[in-house]
C-alpha positions, -999 to 999 in steps of 0.1 A, spaced: 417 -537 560 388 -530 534 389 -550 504 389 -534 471 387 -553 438 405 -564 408 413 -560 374 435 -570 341 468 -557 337 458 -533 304 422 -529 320 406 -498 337 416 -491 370 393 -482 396 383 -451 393 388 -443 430 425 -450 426 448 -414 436 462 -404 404 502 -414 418 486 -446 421 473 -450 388 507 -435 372 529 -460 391 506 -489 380 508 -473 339 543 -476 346 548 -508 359 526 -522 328 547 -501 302 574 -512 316 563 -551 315 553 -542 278 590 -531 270 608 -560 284 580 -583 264 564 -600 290 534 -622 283 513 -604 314 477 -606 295 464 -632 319 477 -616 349 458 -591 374 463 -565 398 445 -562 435 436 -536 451 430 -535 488 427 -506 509 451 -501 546 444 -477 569 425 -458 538 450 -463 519 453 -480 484 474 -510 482 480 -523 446 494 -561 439 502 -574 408 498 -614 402 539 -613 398 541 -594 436 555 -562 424 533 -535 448 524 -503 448 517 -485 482 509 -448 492 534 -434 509 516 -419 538 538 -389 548 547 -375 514 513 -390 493 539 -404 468 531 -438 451 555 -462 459 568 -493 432 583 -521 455 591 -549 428 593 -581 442 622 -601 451 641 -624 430 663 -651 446 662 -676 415 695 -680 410 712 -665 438 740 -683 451 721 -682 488 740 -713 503 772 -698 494 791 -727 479 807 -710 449 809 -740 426 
C-alpha cells in the first residue's frame, strides 16, 4: 500500500485522481450538501492498493476502482444505530 494524501471535503482533489474517481467523490459531497449535512470539518483520504486509488471519507463511505471494469465504486458505510440487532422486538 502507498500512501497518498488528504484533503477537505469541498477542497481540490489530487490531481492524480482517475476522473470516475473524482466524479464519485463530487457526488458523494453533492449528495451530503442536499441532505444538509454539516461535513465542512470533515476530510477524505486517499491511499493507493495495488495502484489503485482508494478514497475514504472521515464518515467511512469509500470509493474504490473497480479493477476489471475501471468503474469508481461508492460503498457507503454501514449503519446499525438503531437496528434491532438483539432481536427482542419490544
Amino acid at each position: 500500500m502507498q500512501l497518498g494524501t488528504r484533503w477537505s471535503v469541498g477542497g481540490a482533489a489530487p490531481a492524480e485522481l482517475p476522473a470516475p474517481v473524482l466524479g464519485a467523490v463530487a457526488q458523494v459531497e453533492r449528495e451530503l450538501s442536499d441532505q444538509g449535512v454539516d461535513a465542512t470539518s470533515w476530510r477524505w483520504t486517499l491511499t493507493w492498493l495495488e495502484h489503485r486509488p482508494v478514497v475514504e471519507l472521515d464518515d467511512g463511505t469509500v470509493v474504490r476502482v473497480d479493477a476489471v471494469t475501471g468503474e469508481a465504486r461508492i460503498h457507503e458505510p454501514v449503519d446499525t444505530e438503531g437496528d434491532d440487532a438483539e432481536g427482542d422486538g419490544d
